[in-house]
Each structure stands twice: as C-alpha cells, then as structure tokens.
Biopython code that builds the backbone (N, CA, C, O; Angstrom):
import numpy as np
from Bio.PDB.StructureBuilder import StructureBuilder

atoms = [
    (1, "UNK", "N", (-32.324, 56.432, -32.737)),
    (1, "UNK", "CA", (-33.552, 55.857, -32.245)),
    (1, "UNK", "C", (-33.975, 56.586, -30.978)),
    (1, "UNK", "O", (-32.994, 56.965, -30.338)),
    (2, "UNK", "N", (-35.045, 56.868, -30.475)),
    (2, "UNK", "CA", (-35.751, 57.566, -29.705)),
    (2, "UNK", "C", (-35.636, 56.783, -28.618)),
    (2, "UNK", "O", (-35.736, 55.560, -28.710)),
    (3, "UNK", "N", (-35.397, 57.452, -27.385)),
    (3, "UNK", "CA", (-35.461, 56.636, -26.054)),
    (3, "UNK", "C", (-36.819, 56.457, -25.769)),
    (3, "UNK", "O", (-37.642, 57.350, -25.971)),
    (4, "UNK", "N", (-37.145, 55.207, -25.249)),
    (4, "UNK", "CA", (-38.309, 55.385, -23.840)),
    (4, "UNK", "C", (-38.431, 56.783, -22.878)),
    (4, "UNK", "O", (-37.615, 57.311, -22.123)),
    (5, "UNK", "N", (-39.844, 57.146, -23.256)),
    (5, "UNK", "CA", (-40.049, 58.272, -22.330)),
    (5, "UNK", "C", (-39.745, 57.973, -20.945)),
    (5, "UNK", "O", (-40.222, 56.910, -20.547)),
    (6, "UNK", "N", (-39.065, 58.652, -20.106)),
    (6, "UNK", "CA", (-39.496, 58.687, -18.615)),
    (6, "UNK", "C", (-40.501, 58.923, -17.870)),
    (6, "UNK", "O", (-40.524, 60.009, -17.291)),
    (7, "UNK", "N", (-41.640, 57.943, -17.673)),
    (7, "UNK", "CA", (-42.440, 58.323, -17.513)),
    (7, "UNK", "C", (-42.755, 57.313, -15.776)),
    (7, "UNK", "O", (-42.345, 56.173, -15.559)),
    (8, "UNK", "N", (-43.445, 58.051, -14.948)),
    (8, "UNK", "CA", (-43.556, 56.766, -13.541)),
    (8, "UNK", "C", (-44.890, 55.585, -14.107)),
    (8, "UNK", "O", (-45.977, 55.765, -14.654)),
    (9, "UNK", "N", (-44.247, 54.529, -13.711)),
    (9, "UNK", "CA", (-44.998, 53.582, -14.016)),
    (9, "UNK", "C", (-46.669, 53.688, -13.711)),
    (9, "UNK", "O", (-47.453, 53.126, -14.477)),
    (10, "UNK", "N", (-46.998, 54.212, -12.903)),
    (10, "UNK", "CA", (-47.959, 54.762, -12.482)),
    (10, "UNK", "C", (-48.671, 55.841, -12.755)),
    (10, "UNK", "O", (-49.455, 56.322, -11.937)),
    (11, "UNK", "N", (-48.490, 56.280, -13.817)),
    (11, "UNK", "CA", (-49.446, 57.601, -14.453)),
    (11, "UNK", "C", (-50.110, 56.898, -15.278)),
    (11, "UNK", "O", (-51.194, 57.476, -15.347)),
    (12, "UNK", "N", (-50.142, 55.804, -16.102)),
    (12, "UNK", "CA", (-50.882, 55.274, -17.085)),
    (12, "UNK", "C", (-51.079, 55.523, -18.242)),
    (12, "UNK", "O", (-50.003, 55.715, -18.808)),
    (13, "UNK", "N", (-52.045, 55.635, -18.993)),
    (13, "UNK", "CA", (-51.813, 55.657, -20.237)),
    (13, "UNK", "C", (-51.985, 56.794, -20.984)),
    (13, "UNK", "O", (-51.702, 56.955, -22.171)),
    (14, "UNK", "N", (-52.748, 58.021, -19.760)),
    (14, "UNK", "CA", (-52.653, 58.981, -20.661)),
    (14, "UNK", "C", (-51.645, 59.437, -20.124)),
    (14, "UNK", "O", (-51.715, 60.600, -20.520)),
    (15, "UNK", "N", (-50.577, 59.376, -19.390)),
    (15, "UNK", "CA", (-49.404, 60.133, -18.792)),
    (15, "UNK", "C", (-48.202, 59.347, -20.001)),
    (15, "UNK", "O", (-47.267, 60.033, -20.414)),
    (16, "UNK", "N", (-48.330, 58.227, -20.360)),
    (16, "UNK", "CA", (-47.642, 57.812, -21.616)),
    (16, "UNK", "C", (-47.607, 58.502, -22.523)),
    (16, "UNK", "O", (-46.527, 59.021, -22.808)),
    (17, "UNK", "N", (-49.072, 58.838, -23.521)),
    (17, "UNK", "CA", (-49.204, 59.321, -24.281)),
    (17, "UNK", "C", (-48.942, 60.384, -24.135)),
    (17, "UNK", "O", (-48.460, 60.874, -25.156)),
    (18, "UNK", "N", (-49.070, 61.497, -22.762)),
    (18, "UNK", "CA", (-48.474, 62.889, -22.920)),
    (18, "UNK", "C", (-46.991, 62.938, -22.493)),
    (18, "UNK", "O", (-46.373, 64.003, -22.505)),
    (19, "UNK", "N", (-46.469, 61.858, -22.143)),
    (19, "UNK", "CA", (-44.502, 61.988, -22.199)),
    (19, "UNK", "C", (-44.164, 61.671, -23.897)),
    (19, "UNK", "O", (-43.025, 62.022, -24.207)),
    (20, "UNK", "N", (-44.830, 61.177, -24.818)),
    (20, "UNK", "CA", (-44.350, 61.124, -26.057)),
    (20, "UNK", "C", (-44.576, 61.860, -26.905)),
    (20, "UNK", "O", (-43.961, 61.939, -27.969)),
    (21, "UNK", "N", (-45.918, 62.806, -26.398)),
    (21, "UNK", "CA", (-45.698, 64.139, -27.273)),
    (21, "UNK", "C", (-45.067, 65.123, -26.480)),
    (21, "UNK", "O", (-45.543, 66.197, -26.847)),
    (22, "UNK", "N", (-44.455, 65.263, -25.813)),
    (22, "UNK", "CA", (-43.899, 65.990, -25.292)),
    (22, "UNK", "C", (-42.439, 65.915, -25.572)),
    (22, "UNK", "O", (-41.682, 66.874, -25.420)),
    (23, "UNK", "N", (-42.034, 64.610, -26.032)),
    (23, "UNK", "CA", (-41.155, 64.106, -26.034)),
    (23, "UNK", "C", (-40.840, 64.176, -27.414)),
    (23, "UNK", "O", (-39.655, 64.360, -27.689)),
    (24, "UNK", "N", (-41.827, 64.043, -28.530)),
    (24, "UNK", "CA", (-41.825, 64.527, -29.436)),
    (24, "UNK", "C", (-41.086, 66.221, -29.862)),
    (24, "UNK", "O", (-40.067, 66.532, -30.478)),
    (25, "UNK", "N", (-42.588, 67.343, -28.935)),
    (25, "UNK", "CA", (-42.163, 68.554, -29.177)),
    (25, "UNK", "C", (-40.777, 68.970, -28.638)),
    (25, "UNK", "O", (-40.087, 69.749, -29.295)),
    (26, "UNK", "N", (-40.370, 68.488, -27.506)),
    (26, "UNK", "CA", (-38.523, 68.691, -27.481)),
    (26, "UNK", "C", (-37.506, 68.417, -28.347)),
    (26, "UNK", "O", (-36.509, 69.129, -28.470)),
    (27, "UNK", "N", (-37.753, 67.256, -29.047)),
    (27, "UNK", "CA", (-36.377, 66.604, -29.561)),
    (27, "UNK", "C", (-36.139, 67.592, -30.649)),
    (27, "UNK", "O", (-36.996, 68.302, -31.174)),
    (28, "UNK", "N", (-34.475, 67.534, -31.005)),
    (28, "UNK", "CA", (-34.829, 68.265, -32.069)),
    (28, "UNK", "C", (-33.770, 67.098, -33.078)),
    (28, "UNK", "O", (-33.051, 67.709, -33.868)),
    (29, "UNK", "N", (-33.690, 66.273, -33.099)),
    (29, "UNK", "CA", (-33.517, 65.206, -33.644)),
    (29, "UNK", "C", (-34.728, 64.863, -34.713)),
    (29, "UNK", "O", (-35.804, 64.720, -34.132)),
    (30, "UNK", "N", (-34.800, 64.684, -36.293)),
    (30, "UNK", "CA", (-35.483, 64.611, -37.309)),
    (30, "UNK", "C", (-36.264, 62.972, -36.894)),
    (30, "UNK", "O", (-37.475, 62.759, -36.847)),
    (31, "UNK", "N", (-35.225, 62.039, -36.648)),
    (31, "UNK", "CA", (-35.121, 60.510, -36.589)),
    (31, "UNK", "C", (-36.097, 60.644, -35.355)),
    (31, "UNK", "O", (-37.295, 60.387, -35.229)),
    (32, "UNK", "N", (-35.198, 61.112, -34.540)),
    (32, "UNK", "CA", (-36.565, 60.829, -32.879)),
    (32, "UNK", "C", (-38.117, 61.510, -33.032)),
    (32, "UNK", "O", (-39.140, 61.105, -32.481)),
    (33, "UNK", "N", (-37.991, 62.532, -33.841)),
    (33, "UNK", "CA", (-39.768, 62.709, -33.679)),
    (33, "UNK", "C", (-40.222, 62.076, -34.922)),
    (33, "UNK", "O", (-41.437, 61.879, -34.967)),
    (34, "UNK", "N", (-39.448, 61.665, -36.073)),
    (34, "UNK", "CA", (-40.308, 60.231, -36.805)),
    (34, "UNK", "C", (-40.540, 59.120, -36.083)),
    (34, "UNK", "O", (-41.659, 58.613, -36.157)),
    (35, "UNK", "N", (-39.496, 58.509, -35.218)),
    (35, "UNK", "CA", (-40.263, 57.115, -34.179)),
    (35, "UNK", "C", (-41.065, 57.711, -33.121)),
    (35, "UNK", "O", (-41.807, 56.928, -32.527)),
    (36, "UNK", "N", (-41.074, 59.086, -32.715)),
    (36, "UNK", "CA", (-42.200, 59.473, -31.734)),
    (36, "UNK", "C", (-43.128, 59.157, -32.495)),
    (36, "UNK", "O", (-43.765, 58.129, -32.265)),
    (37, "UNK", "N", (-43.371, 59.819, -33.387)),
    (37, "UNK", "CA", (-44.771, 60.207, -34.345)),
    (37, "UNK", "C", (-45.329, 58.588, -34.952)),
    (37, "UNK", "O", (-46.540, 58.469, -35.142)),
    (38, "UNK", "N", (-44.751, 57.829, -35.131)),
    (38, "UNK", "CA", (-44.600, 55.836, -35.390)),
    (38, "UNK", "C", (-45.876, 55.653, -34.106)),
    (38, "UNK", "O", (-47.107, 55.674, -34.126)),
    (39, "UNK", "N", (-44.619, 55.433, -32.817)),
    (39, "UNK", "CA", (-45.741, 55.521, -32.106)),
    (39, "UNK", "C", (-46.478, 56.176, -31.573)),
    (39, "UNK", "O", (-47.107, 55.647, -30.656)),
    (40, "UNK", "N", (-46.593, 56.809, -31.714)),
    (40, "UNK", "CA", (-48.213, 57.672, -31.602)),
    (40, "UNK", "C", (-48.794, 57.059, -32.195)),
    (40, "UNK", "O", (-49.529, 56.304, -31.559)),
    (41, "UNK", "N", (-48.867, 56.959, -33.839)),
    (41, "UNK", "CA", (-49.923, 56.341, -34.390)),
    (41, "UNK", "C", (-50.024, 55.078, -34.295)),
    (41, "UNK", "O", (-51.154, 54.713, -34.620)),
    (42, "UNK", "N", (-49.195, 54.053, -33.925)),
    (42, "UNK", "CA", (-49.997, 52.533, -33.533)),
    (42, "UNK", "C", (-50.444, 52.809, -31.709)),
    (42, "UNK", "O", (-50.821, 51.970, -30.891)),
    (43, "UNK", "N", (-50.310, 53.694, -31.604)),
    (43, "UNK", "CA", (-51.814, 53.720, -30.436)),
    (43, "UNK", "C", (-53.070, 53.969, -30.758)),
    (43, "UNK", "O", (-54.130, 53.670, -30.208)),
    (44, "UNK", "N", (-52.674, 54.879, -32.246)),
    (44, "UNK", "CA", (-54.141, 55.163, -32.347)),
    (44, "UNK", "C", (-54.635, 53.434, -32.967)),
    (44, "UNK", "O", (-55.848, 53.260, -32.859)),
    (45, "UNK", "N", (-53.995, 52.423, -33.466)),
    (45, "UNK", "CA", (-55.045, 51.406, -33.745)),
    (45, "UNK", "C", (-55.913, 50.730, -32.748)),
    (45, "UNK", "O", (-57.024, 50.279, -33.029)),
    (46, "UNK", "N", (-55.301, 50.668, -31.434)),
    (46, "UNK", "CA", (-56.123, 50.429, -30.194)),
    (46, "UNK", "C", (-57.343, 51.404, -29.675)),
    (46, "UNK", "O", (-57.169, 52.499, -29.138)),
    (47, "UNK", "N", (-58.727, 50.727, -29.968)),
    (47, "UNK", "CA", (-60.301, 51.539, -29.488)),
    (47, "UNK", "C", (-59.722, 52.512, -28.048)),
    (47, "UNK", "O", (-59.872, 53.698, -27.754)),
    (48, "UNK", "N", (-58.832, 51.074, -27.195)),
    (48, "UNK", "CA", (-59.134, 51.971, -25.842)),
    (48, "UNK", "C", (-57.974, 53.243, -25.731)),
    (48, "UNK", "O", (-57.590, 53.659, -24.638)),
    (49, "UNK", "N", (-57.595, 53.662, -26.743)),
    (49, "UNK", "CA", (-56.234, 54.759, -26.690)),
    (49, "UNK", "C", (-57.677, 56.096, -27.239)),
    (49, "UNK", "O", (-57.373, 57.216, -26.828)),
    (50, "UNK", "N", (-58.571, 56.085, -27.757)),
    (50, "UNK", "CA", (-59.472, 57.070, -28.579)),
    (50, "UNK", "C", (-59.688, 57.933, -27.454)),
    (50, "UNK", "O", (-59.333, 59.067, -27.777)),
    (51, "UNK", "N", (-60.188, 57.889, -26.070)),
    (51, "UNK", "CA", (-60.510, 58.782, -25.575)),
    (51, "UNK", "C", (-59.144, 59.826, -24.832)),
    (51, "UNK", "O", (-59.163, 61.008, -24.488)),
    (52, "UNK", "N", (-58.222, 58.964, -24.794)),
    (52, "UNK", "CA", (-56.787, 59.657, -24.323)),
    (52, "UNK", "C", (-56.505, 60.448, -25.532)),
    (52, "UNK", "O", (-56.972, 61.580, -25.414)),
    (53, "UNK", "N", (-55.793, 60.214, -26.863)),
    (53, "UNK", "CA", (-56.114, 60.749, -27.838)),
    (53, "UNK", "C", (-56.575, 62.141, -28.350)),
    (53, "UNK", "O", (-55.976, 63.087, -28.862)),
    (54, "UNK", "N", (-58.011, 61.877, -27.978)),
    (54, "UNK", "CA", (-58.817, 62.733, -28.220)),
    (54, "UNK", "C", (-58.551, 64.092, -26.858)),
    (54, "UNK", "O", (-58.926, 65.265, -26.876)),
    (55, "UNK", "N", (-57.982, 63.538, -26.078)),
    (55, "UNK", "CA", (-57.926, 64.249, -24.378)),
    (55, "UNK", "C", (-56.694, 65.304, -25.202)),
    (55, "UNK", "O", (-56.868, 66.520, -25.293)),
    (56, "UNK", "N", (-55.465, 64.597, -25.756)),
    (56, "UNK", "CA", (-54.573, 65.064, -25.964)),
    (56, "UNK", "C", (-54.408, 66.333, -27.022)),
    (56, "UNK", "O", (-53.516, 67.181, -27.023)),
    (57, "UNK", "N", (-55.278, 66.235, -27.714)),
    (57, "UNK", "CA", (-55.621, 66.692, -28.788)),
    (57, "UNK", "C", (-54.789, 67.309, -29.611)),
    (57, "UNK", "O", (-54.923, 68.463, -30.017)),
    (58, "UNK", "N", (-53.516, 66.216, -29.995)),
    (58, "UNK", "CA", (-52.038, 66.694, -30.671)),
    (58, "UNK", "C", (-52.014, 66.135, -31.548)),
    (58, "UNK", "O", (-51.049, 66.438, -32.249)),
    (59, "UNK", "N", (-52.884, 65.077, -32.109)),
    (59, "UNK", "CA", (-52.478, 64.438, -32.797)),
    (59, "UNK", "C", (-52.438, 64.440, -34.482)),
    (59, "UNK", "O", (-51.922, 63.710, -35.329)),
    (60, "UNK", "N", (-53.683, 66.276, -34.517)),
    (60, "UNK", "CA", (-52.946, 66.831, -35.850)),
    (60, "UNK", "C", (-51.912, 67.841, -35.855)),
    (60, "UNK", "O", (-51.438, 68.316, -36.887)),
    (61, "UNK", "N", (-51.508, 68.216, -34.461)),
    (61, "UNK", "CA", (-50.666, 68.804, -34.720)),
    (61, "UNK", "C", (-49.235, 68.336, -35.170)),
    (61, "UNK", "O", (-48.328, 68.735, -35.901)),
    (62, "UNK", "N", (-49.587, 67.013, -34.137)),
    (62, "UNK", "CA", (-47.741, 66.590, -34.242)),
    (62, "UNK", "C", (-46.976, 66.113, -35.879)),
    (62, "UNK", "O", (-45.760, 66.010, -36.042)),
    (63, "UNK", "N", (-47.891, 65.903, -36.821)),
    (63, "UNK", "CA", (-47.350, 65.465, -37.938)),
    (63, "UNK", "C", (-47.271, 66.697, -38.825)),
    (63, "UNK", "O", (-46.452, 66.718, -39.744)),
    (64, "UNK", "N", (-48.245, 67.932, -38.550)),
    (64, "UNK", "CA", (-47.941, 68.794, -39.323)),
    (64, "UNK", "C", (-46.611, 69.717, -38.760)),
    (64, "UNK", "O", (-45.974, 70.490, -39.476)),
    (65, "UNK", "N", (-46.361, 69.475, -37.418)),
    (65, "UNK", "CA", (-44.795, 69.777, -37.248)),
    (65, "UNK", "C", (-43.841, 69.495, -38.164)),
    (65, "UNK", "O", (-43.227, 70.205, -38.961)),
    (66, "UNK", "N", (-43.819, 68.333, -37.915)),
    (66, "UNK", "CA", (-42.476, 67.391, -38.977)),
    (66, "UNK", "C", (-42.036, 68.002, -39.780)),
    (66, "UNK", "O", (-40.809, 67.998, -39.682)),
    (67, "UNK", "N", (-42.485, 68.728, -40.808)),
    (67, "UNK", "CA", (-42.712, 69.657, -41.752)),
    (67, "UNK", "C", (-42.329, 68.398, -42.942)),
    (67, "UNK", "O", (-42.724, 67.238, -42.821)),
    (68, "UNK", "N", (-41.356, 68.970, -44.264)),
    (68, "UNK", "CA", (-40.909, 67.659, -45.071)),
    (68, "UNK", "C", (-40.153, 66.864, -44.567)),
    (68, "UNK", "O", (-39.154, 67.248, -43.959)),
    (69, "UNK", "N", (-40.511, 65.387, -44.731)),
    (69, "UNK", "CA", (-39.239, 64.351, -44.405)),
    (69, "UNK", "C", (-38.792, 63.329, -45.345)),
    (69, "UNK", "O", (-39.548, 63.102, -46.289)),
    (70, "UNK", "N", (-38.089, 62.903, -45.291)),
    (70, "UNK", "CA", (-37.570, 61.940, -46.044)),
    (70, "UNK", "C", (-37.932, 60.569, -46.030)),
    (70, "UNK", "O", (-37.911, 59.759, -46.957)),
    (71, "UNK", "N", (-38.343, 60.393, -44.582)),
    (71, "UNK", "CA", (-38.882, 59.004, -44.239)),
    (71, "UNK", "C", (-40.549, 58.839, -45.021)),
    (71, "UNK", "O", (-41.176, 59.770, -45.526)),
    (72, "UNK", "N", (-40.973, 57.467, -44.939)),
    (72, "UNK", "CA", (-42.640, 57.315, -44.964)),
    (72, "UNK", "C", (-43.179, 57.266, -43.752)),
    (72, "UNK", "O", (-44.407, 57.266, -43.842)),
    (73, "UNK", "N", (-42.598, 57.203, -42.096)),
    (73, "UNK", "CA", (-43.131, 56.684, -41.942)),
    (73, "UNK", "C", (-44.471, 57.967, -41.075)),
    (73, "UNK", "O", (-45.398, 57.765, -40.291)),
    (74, "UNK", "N", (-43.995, 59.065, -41.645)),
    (74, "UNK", "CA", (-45.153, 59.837, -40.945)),
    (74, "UNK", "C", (-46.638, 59.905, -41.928)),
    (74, "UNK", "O", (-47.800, 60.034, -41.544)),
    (75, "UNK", "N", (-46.089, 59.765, -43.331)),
    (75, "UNK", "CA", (-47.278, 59.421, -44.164)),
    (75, "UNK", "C", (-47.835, 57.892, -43.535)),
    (75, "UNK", "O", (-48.914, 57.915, -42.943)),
    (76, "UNK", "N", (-47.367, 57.051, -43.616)),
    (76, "UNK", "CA", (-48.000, 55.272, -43.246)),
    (76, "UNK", "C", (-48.021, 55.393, -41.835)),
    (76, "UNK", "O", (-48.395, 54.257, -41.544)),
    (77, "UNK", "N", (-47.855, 56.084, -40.584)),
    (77, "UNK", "CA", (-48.816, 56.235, -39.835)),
    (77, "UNK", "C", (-50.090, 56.989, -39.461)),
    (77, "UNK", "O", (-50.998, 56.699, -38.681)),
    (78, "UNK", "N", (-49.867, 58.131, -40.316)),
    (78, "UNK", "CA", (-51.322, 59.281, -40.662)),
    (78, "UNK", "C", (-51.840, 58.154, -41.445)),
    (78, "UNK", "O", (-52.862, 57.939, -40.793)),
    (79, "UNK", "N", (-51.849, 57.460, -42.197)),
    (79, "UNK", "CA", (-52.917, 57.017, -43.154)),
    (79, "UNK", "C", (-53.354, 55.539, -42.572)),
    (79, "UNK", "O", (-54.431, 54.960, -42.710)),
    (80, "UNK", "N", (-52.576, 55.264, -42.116)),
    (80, "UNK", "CA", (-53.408, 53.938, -40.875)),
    (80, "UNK", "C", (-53.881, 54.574, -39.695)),
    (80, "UNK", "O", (-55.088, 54.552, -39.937)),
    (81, "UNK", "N", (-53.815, 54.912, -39.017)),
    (81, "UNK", "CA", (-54.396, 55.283, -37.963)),
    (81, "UNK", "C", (-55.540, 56.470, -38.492)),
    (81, "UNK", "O", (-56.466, 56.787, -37.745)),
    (82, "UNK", "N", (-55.420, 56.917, -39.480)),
    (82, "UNK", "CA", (-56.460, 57.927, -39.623)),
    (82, "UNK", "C", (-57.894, 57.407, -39.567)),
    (82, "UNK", "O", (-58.786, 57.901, -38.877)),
    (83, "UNK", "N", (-58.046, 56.020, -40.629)),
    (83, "UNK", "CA", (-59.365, 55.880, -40.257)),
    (83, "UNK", "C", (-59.836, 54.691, -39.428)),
    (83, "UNK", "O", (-60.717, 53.871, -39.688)),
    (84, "UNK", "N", (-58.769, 54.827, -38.014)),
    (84, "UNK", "CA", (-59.399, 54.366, -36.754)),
    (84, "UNK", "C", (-59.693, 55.579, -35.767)),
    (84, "UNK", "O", (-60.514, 55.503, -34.853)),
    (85, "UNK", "N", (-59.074, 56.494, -36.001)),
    (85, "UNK", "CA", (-58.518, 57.278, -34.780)),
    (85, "UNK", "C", (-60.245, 57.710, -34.118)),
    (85, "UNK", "O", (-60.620, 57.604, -32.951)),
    (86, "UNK", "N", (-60.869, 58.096, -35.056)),
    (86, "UNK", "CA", (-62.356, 58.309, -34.822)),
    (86, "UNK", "C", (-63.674, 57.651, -35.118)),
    (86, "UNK", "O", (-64.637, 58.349, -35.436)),
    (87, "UNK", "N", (-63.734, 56.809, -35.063)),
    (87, "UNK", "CA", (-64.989, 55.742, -35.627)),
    (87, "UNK", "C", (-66.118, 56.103, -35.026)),
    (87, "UNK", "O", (-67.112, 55.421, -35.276)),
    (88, "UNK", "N", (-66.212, 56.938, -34.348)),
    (88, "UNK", "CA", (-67.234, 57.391, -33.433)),
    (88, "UNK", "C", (-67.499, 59.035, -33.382)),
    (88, "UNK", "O", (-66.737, 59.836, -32.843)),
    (89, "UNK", "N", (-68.753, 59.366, -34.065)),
    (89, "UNK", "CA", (-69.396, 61.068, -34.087)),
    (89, "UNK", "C", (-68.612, 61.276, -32.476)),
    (89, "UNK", "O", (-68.698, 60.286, -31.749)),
    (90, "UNK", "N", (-68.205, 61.946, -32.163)),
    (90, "UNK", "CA", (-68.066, 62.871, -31.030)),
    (90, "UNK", "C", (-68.571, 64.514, -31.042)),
    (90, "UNK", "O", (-68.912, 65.193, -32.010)),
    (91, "UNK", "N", (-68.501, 64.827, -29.829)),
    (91, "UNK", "CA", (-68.964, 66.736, -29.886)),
    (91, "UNK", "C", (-67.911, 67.292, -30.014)),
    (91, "UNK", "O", (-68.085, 68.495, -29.818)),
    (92, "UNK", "N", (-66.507, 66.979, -30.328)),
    (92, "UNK", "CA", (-65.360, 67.780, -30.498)),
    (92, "UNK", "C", (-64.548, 66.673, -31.625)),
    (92, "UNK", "O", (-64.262, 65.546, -31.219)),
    (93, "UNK", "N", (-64.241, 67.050, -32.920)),
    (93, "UNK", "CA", (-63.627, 66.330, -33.774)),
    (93, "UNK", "C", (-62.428, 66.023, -33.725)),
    (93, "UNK", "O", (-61.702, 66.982, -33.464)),
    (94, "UNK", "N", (-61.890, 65.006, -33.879)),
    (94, "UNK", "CA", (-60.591, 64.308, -33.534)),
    (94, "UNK", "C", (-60.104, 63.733, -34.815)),
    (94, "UNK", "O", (-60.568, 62.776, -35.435)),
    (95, "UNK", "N", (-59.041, 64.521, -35.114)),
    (95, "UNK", "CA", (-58.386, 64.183, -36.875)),
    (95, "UNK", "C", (-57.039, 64.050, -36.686)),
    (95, "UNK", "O", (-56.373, 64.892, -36.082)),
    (96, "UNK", "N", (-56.512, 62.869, -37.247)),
    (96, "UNK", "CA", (-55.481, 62.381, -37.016)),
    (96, "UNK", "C", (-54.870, 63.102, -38.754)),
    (96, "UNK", "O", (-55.620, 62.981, -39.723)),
    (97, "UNK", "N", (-53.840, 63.626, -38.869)),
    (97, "UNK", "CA", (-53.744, 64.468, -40.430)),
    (97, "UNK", "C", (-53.628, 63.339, -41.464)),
    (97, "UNK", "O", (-53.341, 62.152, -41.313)),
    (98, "UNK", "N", (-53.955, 64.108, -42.639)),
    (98, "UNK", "CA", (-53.725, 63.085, -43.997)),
    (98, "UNK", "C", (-52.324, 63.092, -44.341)),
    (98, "UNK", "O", (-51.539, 63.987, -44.027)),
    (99, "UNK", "N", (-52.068, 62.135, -44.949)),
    (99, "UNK", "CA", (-51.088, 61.836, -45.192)),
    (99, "UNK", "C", (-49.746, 62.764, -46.146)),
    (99, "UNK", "O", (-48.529, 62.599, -46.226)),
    (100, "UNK", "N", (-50.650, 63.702, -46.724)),
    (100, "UNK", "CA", (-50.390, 64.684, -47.479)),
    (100, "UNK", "C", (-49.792, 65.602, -46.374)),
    (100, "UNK", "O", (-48.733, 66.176, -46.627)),
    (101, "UNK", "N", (-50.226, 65.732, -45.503)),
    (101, "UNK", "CA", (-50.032, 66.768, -44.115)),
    (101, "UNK", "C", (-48.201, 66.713, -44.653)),
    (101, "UNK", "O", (-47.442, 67.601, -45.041)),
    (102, "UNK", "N", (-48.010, 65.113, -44.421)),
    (102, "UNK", "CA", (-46.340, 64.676, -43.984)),
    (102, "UNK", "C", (-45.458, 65.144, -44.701)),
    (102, "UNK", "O", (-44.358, 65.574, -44.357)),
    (103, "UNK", "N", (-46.115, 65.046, -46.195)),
    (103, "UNK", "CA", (-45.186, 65.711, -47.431)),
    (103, "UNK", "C", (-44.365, 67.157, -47.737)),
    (103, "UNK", "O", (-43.761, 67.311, -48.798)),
]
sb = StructureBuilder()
sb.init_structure("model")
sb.init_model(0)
sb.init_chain("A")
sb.init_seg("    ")
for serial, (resi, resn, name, xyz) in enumerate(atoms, 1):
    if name == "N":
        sb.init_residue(resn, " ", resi, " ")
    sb.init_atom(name, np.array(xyz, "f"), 0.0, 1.0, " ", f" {name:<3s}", serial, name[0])
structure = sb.get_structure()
C-alpha cells in the first residue's frame, strides 16, 4: 500500500496533487503507482480539483505509464473520472486517458 505523500500541510491542494504524481513517477513498486493512480482519479470527481488538474497536466500521462496491469483499478479510475475531469470547453484540453490506455 502506498504511503501518504509528505507533503507540508500548508501547500494545499495543488502541492498535494503534485506530491502524488511525483510520488507516483518515483515508486517503482507496481501496487504503489496503482493506489497513486486510484487517487488521482477520485480527485478528479471533485469540480474544485479541475483547475489543479488541468495545472498539472499528468493526468494522461500517468496511466499511460502503468503500461499492462493486472489490477482494474487503473481502467475504473480512467473511466470514472474521465467524464468529469473536463465538463467545461477550455483553451488547453484536459484528458484524463481511456480506459483502454490501462490495458
């Protein structure tokens, strides 16, 4: 299981979100960047995580890392969070990968 990032209580939420992809791209543990990649995507179900998110702009990368896994849960978080992650036209597109990405 993936530790809690170290992160100071005081960076907020986009300093969260960038200790868990970061935290992600280090591990080299299969298990820890599937519960990184978990949560990542139940942030994306929260509106107010979209503009951090979008700031971060990892969030197609990090599942097409994974490469094949054994688990679901990088498919069943690409495919829930996908069609929240952007509900809103923006000037720079923000794609959370399909689920196919995970396979």
């Amino acid at each position: 299981m993936a530790q809690k990032p170290k992160v100071d209580p005081h960076v907020g939420r986009l300093g969260y979100l960038q200790a868990l992809v970061t935290e992600f791209q280090e591990t080299e543990s299969q298990d820890a960047k599937e519960q990184v990649l978990a949560n990542l995507a139940n942030f994306a179900y929260d509106p107010n995580n979209y503009q951090y998110l979008r700031q971060l702009q990892e969030a197609s990368a990090t599942c097409a890392q994974t490469g094949p896994t054994r688990s679901t849960s990088c498919r069943q978080g690409a495919s829930r969070s996908s069609s929240t992650a952007c509900p809103v036209p923006t000037r720079r597109p923000c794609y959370l990968p399909s689920p196919r990405s995970c396979t």
